[in-house]
GUMAR-413566 format. One record per residue (C-alpha): x, y, z; residue number from 1; residue in three letters. Coordinates in nm, 3 decimals. Example, Ala and Ser with C-alpha at 12.3 -4.5 7.8 and 13.67 -1.06 7.14 Angstrom:
BEGIN
(r (1.230 -0.450 0.780) 1 "ALA")
(r (1.367 -0.106 0.714) 2 "SER")
//
This chain:
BEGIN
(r (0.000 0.000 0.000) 1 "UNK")
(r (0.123 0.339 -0.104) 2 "UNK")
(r (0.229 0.605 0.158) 3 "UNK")
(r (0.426 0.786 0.017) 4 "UNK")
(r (0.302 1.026 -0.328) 5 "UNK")
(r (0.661 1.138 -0.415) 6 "UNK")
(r (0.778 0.819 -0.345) 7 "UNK")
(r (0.585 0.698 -0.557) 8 "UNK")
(r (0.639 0.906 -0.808) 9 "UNK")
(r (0.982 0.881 -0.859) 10 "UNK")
(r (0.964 0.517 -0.881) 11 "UNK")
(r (0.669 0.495 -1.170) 12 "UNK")
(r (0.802 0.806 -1.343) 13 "UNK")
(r (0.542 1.003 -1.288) 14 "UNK")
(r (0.518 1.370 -1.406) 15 "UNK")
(r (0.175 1.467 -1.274) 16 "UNK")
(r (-0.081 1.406 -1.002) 17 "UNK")
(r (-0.467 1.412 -1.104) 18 "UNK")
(r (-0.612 1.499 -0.724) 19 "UNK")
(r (-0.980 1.393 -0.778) 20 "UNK")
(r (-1.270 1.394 -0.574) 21 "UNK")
(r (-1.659 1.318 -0.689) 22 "UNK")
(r (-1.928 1.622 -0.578) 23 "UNK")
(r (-2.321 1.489 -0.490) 24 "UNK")
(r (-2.410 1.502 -0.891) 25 "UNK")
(r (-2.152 1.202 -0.915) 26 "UNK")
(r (-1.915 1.434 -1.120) 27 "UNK")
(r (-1.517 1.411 -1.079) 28 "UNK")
(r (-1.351 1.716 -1.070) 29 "UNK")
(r (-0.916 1.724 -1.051) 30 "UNK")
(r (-0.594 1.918 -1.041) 31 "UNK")
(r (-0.341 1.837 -1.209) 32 "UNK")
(r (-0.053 1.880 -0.939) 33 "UNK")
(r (0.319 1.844 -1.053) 34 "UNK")
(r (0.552 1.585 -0.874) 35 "UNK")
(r (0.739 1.826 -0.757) 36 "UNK")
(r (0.445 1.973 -0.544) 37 "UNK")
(r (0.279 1.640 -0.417) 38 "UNK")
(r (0.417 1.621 -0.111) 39 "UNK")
(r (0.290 1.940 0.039) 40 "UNK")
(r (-0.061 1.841 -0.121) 41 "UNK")
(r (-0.053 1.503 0.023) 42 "UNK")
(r (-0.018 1.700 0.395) 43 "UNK")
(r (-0.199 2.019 0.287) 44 "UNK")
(r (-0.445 1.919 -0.038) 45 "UNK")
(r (-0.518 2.111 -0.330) 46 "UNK")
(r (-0.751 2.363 -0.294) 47 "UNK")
(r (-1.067 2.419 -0.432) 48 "UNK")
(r (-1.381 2.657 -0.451) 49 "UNK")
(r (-1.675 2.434 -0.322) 50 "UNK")
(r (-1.922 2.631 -0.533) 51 "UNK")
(r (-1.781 2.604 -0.818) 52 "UNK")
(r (-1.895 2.203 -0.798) 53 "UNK")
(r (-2.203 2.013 -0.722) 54 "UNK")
(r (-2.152 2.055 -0.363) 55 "UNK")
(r (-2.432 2.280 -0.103) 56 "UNK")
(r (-2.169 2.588 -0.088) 57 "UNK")
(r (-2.134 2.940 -0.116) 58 "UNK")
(r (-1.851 3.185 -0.312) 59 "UNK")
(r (-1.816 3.306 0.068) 60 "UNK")
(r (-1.719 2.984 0.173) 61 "UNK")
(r (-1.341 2.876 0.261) 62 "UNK")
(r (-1.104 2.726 0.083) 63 "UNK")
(r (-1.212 2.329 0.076) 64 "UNK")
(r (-0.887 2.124 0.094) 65 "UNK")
(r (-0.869 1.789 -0.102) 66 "UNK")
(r (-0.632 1.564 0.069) 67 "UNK")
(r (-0.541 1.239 -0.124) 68 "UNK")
(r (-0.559 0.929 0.023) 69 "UNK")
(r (-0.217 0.748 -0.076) 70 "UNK")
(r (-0.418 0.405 -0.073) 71 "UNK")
(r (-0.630 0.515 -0.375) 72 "UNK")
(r (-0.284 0.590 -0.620) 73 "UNK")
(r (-0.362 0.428 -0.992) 74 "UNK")
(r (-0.089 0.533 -1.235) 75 "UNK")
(r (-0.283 0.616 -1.566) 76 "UNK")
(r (-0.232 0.254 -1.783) 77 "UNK")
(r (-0.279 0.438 -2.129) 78 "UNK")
(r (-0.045 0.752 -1.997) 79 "UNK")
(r (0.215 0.638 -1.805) 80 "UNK")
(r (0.306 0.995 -1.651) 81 "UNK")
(r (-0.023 1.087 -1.500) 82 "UNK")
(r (-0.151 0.952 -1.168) 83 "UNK")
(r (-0.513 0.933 -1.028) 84 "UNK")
(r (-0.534 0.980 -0.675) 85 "UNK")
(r (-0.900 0.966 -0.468) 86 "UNK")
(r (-0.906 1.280 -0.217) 87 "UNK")
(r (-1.129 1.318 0.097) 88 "UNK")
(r (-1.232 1.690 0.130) 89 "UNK")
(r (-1.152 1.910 0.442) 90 "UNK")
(r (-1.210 2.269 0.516) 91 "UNK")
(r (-1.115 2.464 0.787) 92 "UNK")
(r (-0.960 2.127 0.965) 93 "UNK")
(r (-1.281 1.947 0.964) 94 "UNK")
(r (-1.429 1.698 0.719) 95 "UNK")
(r (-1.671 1.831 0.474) 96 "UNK")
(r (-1.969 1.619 0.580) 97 "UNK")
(r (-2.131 1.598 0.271) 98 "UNK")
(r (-1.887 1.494 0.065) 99 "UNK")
(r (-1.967 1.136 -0.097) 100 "UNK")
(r (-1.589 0.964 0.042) 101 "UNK")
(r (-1.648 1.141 0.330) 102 "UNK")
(r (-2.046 0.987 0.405) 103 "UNK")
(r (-1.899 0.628 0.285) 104 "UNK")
(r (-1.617 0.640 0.509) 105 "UNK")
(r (-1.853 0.744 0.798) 106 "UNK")
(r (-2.057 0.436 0.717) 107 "UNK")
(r (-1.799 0.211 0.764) 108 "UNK")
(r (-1.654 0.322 1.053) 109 "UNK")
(r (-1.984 0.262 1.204) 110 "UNK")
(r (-1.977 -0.133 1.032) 111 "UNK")
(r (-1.607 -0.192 1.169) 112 "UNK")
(r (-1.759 -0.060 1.527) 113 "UNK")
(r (-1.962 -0.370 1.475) 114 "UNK")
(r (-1.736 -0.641 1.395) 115 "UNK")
(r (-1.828 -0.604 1.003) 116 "UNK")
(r (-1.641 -0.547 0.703) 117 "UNK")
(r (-1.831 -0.505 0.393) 118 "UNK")
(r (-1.743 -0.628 0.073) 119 "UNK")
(r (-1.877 -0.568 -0.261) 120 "UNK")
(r (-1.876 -0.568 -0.642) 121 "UNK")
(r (-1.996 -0.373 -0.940) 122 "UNK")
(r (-2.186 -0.471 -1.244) 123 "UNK")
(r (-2.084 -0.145 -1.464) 124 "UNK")
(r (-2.279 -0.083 -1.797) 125 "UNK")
(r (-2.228 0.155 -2.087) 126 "UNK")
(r (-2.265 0.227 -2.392) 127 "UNK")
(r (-2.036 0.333 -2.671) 128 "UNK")
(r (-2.188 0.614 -2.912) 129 "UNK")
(r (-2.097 0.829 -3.167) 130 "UNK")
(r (-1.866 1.139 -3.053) 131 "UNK")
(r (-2.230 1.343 -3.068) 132 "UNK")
(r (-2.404 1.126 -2.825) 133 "UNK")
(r (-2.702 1.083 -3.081) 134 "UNK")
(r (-2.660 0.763 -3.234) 135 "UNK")
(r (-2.464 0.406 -3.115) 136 "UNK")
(r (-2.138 0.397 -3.242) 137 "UNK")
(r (-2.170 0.061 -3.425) 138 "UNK")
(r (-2.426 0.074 -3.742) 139 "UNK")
(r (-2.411 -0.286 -3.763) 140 "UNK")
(r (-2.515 -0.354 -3.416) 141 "UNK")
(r (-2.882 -0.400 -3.530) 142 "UNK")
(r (-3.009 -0.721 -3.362) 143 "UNK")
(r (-3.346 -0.748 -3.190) 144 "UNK")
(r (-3.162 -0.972 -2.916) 145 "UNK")
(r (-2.812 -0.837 -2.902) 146 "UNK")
(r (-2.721 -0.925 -2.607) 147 "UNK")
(r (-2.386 -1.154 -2.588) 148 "UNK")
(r (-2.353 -1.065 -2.974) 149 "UNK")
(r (-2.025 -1.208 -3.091) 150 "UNK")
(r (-1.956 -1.023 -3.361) 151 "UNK")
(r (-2.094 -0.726 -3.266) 152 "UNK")
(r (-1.848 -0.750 -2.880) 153 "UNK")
(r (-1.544 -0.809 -3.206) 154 "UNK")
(r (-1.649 -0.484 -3.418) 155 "UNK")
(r (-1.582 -0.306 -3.020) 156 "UNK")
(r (-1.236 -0.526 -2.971) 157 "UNK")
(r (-1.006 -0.233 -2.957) 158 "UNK")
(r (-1.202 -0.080 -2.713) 159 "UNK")
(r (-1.284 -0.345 -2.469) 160 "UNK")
(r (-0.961 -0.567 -2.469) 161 "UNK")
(r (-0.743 -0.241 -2.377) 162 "UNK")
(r (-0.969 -0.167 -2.121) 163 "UNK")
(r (-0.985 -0.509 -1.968) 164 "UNK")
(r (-0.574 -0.491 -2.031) 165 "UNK")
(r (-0.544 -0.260 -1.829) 166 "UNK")
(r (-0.770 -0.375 -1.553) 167 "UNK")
(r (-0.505 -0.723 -1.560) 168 "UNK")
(r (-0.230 -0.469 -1.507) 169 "UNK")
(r (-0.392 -0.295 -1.261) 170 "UNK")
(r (-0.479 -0.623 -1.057) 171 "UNK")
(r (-0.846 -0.561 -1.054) 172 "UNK")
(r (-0.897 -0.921 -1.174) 173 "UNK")
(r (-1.105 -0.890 -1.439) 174 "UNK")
(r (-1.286 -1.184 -1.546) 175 "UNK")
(r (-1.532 -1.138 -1.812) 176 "UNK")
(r (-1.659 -0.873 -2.055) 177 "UNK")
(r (-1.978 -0.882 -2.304) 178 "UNK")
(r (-2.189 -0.730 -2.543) 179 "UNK")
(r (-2.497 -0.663 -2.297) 180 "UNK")
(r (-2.860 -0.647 -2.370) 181 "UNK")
(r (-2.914 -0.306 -2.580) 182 "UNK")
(r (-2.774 -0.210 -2.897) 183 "UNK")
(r (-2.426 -0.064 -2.835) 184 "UNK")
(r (-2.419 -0.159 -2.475) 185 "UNK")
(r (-2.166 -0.350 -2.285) 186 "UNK")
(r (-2.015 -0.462 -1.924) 187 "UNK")
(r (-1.708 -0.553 -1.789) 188 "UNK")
(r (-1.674 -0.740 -1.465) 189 "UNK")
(r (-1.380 -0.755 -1.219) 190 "UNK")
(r (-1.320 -0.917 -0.851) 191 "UNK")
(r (-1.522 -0.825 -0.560) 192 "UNK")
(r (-1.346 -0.597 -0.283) 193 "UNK")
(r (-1.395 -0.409 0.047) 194 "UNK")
(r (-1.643 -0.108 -0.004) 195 "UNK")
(r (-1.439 0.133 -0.011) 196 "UNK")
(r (-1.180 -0.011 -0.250) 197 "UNK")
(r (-1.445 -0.062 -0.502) 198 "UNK")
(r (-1.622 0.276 -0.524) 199 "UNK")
(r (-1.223 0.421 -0.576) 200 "UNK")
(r (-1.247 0.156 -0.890) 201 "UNK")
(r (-1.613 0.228 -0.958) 202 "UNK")
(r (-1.496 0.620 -0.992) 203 "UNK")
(r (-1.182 0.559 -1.147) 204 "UNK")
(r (-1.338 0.281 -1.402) 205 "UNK")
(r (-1.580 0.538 -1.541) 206 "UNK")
(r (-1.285 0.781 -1.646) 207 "UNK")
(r (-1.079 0.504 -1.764) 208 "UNK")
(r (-1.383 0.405 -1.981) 209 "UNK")
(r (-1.445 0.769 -2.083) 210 "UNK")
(r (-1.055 0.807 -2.141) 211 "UNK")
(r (-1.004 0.506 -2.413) 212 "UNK")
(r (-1.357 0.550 -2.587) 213 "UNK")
(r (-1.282 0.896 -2.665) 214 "UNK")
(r (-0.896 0.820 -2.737) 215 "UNK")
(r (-1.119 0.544 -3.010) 216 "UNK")
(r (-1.312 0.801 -3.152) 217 "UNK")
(r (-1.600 0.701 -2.953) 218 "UNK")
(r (-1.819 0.839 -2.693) 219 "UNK")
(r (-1.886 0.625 -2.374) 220 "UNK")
(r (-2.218 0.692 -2.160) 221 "UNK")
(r (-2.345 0.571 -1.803) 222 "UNK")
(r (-2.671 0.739 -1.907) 223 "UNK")
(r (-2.927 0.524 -1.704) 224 "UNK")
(r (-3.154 0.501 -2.058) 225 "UNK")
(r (-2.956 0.674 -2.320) 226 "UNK")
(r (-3.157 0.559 -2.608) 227 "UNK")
(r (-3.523 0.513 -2.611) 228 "UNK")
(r (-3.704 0.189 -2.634) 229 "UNK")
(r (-3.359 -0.030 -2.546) 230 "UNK")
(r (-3.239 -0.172 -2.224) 231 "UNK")
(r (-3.091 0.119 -2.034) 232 "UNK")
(r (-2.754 0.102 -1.813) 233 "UNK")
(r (-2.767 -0.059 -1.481) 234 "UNK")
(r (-2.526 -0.080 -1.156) 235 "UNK")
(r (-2.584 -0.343 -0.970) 236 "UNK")
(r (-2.410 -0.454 -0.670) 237 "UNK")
(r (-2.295 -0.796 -0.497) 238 "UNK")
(r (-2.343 -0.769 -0.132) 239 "UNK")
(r (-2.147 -0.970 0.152) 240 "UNK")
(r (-2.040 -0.902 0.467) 241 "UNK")
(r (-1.767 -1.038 0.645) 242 "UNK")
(r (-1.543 -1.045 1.042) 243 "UNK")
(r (-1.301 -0.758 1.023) 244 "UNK")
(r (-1.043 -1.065 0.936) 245 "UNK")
(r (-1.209 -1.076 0.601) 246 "UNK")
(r (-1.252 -1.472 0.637) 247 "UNK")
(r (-1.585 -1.567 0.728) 248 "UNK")
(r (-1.872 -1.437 0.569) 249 "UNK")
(r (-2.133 -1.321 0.842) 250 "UNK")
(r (-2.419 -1.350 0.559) 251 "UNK")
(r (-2.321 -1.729 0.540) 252 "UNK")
(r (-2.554 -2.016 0.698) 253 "UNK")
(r (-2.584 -2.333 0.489) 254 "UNK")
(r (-2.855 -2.434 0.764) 255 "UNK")
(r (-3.084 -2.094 0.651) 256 "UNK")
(r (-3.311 -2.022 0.323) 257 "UNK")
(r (-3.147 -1.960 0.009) 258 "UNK")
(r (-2.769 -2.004 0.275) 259 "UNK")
(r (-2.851 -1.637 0.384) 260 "UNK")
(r (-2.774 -1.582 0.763) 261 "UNK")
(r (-3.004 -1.441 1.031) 262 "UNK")
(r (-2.738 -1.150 1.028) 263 "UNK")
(r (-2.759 -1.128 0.650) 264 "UNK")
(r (-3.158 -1.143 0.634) 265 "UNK")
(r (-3.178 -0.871 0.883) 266 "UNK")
(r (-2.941 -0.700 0.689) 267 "UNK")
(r (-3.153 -0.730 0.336) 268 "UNK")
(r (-3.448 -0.628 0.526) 269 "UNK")
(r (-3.265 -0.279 0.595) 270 "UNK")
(r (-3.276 -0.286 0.231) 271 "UNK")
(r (-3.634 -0.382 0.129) 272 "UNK")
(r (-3.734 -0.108 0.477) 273 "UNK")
(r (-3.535 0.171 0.292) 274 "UNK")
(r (-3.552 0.064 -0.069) 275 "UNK")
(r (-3.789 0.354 -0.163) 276 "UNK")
(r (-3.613 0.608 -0.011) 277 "UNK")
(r (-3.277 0.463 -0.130) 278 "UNK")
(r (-3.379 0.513 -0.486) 279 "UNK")
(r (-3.278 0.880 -0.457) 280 "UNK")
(r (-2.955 0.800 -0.396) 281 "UNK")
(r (-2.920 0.510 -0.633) 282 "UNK")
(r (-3.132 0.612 -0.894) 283 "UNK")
(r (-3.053 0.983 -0.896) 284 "UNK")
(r (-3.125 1.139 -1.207) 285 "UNK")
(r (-3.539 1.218 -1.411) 286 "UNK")
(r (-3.381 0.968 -1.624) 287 "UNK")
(r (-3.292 0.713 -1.405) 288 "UNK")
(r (-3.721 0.671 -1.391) 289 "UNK")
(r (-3.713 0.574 -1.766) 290 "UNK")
(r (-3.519 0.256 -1.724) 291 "UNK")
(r (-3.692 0.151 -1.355) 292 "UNK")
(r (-4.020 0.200 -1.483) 293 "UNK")
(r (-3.977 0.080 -1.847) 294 "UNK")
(r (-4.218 -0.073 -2.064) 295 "UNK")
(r (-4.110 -0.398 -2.250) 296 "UNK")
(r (-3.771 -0.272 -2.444) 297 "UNK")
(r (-3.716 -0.429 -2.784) 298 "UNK")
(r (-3.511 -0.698 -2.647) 299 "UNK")
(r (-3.848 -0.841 -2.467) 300 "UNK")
(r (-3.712 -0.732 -2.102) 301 "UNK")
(r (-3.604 -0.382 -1.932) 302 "UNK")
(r (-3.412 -0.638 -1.725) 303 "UNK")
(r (-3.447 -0.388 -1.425) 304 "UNK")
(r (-3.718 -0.364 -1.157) 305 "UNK")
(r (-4.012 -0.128 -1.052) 306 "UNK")
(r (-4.135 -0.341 -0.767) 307 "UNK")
(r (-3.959 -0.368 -0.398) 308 "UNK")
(r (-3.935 -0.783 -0.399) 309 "UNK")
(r (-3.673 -1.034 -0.361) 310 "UNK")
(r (-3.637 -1.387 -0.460) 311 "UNK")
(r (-3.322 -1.665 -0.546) 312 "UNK")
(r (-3.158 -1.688 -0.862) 313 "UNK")
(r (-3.420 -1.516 -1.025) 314 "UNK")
(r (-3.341 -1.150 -1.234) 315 "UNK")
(r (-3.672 -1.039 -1.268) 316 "UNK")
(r (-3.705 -0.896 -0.889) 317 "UNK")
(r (-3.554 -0.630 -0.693) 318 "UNK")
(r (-3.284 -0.782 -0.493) 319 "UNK")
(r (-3.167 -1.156 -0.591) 320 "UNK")
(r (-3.010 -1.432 -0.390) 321 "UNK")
(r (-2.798 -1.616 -0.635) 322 "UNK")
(r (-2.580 -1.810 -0.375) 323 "UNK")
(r (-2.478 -1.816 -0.012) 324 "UNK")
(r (-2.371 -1.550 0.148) 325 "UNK")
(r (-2.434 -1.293 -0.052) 326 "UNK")
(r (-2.735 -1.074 -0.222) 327 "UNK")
(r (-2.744 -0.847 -0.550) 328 "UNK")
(r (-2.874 -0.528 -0.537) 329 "UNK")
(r (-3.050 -0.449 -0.885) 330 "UNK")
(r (-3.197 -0.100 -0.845) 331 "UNK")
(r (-2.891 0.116 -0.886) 332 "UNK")
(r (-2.815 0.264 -1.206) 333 "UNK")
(r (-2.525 0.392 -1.421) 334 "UNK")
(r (-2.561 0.774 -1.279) 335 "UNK")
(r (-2.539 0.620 -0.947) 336 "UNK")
(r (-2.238 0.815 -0.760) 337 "UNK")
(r (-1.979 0.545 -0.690) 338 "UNK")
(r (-1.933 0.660 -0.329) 339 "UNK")
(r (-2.246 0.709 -0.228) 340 "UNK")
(r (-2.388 0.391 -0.373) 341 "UNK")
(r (-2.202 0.216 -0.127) 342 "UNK")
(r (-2.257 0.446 0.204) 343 "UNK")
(r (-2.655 0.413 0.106) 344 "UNK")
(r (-2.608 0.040 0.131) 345 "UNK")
(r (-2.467 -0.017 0.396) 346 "UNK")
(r (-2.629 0.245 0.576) 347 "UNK")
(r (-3.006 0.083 0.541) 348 "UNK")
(r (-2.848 -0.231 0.560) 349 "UNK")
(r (-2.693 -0.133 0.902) 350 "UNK")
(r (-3.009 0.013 1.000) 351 "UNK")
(r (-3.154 -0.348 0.918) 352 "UNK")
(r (-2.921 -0.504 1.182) 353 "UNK")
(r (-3.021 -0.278 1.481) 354 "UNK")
(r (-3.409 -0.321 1.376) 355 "UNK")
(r (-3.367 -0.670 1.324) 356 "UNK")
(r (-3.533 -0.616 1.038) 357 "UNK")
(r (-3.752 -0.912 0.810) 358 "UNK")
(r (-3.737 -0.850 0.480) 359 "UNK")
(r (-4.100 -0.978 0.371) 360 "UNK")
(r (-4.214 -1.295 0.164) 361 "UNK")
(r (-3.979 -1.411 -0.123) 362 "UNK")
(r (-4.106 -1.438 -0.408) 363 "UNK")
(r (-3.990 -1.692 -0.715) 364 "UNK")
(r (-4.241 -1.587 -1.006) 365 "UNK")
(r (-4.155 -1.407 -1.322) 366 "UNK")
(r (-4.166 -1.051 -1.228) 367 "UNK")
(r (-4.196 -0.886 -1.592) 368 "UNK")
(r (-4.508 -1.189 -1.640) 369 "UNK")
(r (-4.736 -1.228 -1.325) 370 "UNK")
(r (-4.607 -0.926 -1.119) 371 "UNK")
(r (-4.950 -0.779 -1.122) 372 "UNK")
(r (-5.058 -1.096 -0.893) 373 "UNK")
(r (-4.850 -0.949 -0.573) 374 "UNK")
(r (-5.087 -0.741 -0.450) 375 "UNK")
(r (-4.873 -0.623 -0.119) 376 "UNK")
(r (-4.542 -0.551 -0.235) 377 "UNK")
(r (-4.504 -0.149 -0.285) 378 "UNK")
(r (-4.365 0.029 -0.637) 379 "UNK")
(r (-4.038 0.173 -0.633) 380 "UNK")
(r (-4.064 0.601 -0.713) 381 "UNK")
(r (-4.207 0.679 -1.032) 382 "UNK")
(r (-3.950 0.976 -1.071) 383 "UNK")
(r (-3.716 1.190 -0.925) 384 "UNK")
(r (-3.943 1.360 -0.720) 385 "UNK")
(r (-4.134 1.099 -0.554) 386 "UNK")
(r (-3.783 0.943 -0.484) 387 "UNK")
(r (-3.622 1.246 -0.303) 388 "UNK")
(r (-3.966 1.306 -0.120) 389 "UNK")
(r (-3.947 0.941 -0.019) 390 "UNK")
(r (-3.572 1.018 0.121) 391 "UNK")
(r (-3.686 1.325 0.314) 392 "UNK")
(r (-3.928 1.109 0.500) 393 "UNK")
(r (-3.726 0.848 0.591) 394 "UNK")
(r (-3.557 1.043 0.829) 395 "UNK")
(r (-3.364 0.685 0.981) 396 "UNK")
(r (-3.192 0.718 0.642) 397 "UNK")
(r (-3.119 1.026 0.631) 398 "UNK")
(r (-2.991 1.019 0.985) 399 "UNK")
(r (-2.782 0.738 0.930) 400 "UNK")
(r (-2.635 0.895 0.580) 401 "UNK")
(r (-2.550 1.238 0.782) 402 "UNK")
(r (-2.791 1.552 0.791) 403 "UNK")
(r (-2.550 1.766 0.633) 404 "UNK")
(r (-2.515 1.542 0.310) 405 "UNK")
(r (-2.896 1.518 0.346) 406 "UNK")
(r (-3.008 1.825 0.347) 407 "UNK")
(r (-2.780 1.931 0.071) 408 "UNK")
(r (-2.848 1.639 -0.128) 409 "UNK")
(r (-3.230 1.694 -0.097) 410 "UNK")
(r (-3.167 2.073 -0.169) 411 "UNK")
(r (-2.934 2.027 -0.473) 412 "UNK")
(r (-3.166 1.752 -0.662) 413 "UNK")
(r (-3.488 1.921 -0.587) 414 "UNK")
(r (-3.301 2.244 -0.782) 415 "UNK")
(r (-3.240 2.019 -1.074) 416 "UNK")
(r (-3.616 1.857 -1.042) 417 "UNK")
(r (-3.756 2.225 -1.052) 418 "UNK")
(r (-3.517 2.307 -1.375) 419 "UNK")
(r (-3.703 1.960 -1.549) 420 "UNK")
(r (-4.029 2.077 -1.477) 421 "UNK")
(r (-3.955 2.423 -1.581) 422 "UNK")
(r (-3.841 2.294 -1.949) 423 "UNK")
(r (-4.073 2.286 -2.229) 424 "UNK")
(r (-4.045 2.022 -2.441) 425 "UNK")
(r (-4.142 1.953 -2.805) 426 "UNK")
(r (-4.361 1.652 -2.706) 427 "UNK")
(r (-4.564 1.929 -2.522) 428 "UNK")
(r (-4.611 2.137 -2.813) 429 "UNK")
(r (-4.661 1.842 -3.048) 430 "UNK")
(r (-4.950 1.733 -2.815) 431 "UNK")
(r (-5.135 2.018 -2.632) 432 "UNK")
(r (-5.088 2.307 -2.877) 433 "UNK")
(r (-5.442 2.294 -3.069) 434 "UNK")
(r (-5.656 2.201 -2.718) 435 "UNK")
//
């Protein structure tokens, strides 16, 4: 584990420093520090204006320091002199409580308090589109059912197998990539890892993604439903939790349903309790609602859910049990912030715990066929405004996630709701101009 930026530096022949931290919208901002002045940064940070960001902040505010974390260090594969390092955010010698590293962190000091280390992976999605963002890079890529497409995953080679390279370099372990289930989509897939680990990867995969599409001549979006009528991008997340040792999995109990432990079902019940409210969080954007609450996409399945259910090895639902130990989490979506996807989590999952919560019946039917037979389960938010109003009245969640990062959050997302709404569109001329 690095300690030591200059050390580093000097070593890897590194020229420059890319001090990064993501604001609530989920958007990195940098500076690019010289070698020469990383050490001070690495004991000072690199200043910033708050405001100037996605962040709840003022042009009268101080100076908000971002101090890199050593531990998050990824020398640039595809340019060699460039290093991304993950920053916390500080001003005026405090933590900035809102801040998304900041909240996760927060979280997890509160799981190690109680004997738990989470774990997790990402399922990342995207799509690769023309430099314009109109149309899907690939004219070719036609099919009604795309997904796993061989030839289609070979017309993207270039792209994908340097990406995946670099991931081997990197010692992500990498194990699979495919053409997923729209048009021009695809997903990568790389080795589970402690929380906080993976939302560093999560953050720094989307730039690397970004990075090499755009060095292709390509444009890569995490747009939850870039392109109407296909399956949109989803996040989802592999759950487990562990002994601080990291060798026995607490969720684990061969003698329990589906070889989920008590600890583990209380802890999925957090997430059913809080699944509404957690949909601001993990679905955060007016178009995150056109991919949860999709109507049959050309492929024959949105492949994502509307409902708050959960079942075995069965995609159709909410959450899914596919083996012992461990749950998937298929609400989130590609706009989901990386750290803050994790923090909300764990956070309704911890909540869970100290309810002992249940988390309902499990179901096994087909979702997308005979959903309309459970009668008790409730809907996930039909948009961004139900969502955050479903956050601001879970006030154990927004407790537990910090009332500083709540309130702004709530404040900063109801400003972009209220710009939505305030939009006229041309489907509103087309259809209410001659009433």
């Amino acid at each position: 584990m690095t300690t030591d930026l200059a050390a580093f530096a000097k070593e890897k022949g590194v020229k420059y420093f890319m001090v990064s931290f993501t604001d609530l919208f989920g958007a990195q901002r940098a500076k690019l520090v010289p070698t020469q002045a990383i050490a001070d940064m690495q004991e000072e940070g690199a200043g910033f204006a708050g405001f100037a960001s996605w962040l709840d902040m003022t042009p009268a505010h101080a100076d908000m320091l971002a101090v890199p974390d050593p531990s998050s260090v990824i020398q640039l594969p595809w340019k060699r002199e460039v290093a991304w390092v993950a920053a916390n955010l500080v001003m005026e010698d405090e933590l900035v409580e809102q801040a998304p590293r900041n909240v996760l962190n927060r979280l997890l000091a509160r799981a190690e308090a109680d004997g738990l280390r989470v774990k997790t992976g990402v399922e990342a999605e995207f799509f690769l589109l023309t430099p314009e963002g109109t149309e899907i890079s690939d004219p070719y890529d036609r099919a009604e059912k795309p997904c796993y497409d061989q030839q289609a995953v070979m017309r993207r080679y270039d792209v994908i197998a340097e990406i995946c390279d670099y991931m081997l370099e990197l010692g992500w372990g990498p194990y699979q990539n495919d053409h997923e289930d729209a048009n021009g989509q695809f997903e990568m897939n790389w080795e589970f890892d402690d929380a906080l680990r993976t939302a560093d990867k999560h953050s720094f995969f989307k730039f690397m993604v970004k990075s090499v599409a755009e060095k292709h001549g390509y444009r890569a979006t995490f747009m939850p439903k870039p392109v109407e009528g296909l399956t949109g991008n989803g996040c989802h997340v592999h759950v487990s939790v562990w002994d601080q040792a990291g060798t026995t999995n607490a969720f684990a109990d061969d003698g329990m349903e589906l070889g989920l432990s008590a600890r583990g079902r209380h802890f999925l019940g957090g997430i059913m309790k809080h699944a509404s409210a957690m949909a601001a969080i993990t679905n955060p954007t007016v178009n995150s609602y056109k991919r949860i609450n999709a109507p049959r996409t050309l492929s024959g399945a949105s492949w994502a859910p509307n409902t708050i259910t959960w079942t075995g090895n069965n995609r159709t639902h909410m959450v899914r049990v596919p083996g012992p130990g461990r749950f998937e989490l298929r609400l989130p979506d590609g706009a989901a912030n990386p750290y803050l996807l994790q923090a909300v989590i764990i956070a309704a999952g911890l909540s869970g715990l100290a309810s002992e919560a249940d988390p309902g019946p499990r179901y096994d039917i087909d979702m997308y066929a005979e959903g309309h037979t459970v009668k008790d389960a409730p809907r996930l938010p039909l948009n961004l405004l139900d969502a955050l109003r479903g956050l601001e009245a879970d006030t154990a969640l927004t407790e537990a996630m910090g009332s500083e990062f709540s309130e702004a959050f709530l404040k900063l997302k109801r400003q972009e709701w209220n710009s939505y709404v305030s939009h006229f569109s041309q489907w509103e001329r087309d259809n209410t101009l001659d009433v």
